[in-house]
N, C-alpha and C positions, 0 to 999 in steps of 0.2 A: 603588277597586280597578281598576288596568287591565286589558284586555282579556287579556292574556300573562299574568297572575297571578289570573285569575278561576277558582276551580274549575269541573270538568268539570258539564256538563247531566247532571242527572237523570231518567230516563223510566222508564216502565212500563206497564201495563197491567191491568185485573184480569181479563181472560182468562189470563192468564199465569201457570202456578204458580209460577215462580221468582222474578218479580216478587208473588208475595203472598208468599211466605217472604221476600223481603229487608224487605219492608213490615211484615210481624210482626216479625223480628227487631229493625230500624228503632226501630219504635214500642214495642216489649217494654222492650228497653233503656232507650229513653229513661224509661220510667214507671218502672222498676226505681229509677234512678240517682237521678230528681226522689225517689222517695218516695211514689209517687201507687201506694198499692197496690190501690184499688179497677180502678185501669186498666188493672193489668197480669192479675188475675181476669176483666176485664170481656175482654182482648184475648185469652184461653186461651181463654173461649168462643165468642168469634167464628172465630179461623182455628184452634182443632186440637178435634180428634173427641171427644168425651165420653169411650170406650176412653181413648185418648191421657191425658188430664188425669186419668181414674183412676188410670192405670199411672204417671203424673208426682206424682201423691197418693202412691203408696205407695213411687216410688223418694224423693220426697224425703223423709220418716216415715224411712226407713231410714237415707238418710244426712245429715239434716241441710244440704241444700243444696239449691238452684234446680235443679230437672230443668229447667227450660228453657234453664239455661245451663252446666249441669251446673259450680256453682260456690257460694259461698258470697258473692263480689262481682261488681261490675259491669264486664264491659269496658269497652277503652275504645276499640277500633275493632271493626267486624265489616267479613264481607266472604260473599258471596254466591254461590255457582257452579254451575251445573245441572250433573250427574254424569252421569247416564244413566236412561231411561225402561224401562218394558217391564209386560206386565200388568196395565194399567190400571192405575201409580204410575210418579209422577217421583221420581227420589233428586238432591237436592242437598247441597252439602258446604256447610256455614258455618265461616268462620275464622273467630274469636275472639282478637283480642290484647289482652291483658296489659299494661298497664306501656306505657311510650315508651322509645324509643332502642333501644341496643344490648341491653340487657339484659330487652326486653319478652319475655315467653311469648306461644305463640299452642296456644289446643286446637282440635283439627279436631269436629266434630260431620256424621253422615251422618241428614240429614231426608231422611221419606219423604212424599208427598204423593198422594191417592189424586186422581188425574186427574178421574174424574166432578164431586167436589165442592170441589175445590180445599184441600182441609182438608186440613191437618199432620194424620199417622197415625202418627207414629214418629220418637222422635229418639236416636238414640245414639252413644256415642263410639265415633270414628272414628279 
């Protein structure tokens, strides 16, 4: 691959709550898609709040689908964007698309992240 067709560097930080929400979603997805469901159990308790993964218990019990991607399948790009802070919580927005081409879906999703401990505290549609 040359230099003009190499994709863009990736960076982050784990001080950063935007960069751990892109990291979770990142790595969420991937274990979703492989099939590796102990990983993606194991990634809900790492980056989101015990609250959070109850309230994701009983919204999925209700409707049959992934609270974390608020979906029944797997994207198949995401995308990451800090929205706005205040009150000790970051809000970011995750797009989610759909499908390729012309004809892909994209759902907005507004995460909340409590600043102190960097944990996912809330995810909903946006």
């Amino acid at each position: 691959m040359s230099e003009a067709t190499s994709p863009a560097s990736r960076e982050g930080s784990p001080d950063s709550a935007v960069d751990r929400v892109a990291d979770f979603y990142g790595a969420y997805i991937d274990a979703v898609s492989d099939g590796t469901d102990d990983l993606g159990g194991e990634l809900r308790a790492h980056y989101l709040t015990e609250d959070l993964r109850q309230r994701l218990a009983a919204w999925e019990e209700a409707n049959h689908a992934d609270g974390v991607l608020r979906a029944q399948n797997v994207p198949t790009h995401w995308a990451v964007r800090y929205h706005d802070s205040g009150a000790g919580h970051l809000f970011t927005t995750v797009t989610l698309t759909w499908g390729a081409g012309a004809d892909a879906g994209r759902t907005t999703l507004a995460v909340q992240s409590d600043l102190a401990t960097k944990l996912i505290s809330d995810i909903e549609d946006s």
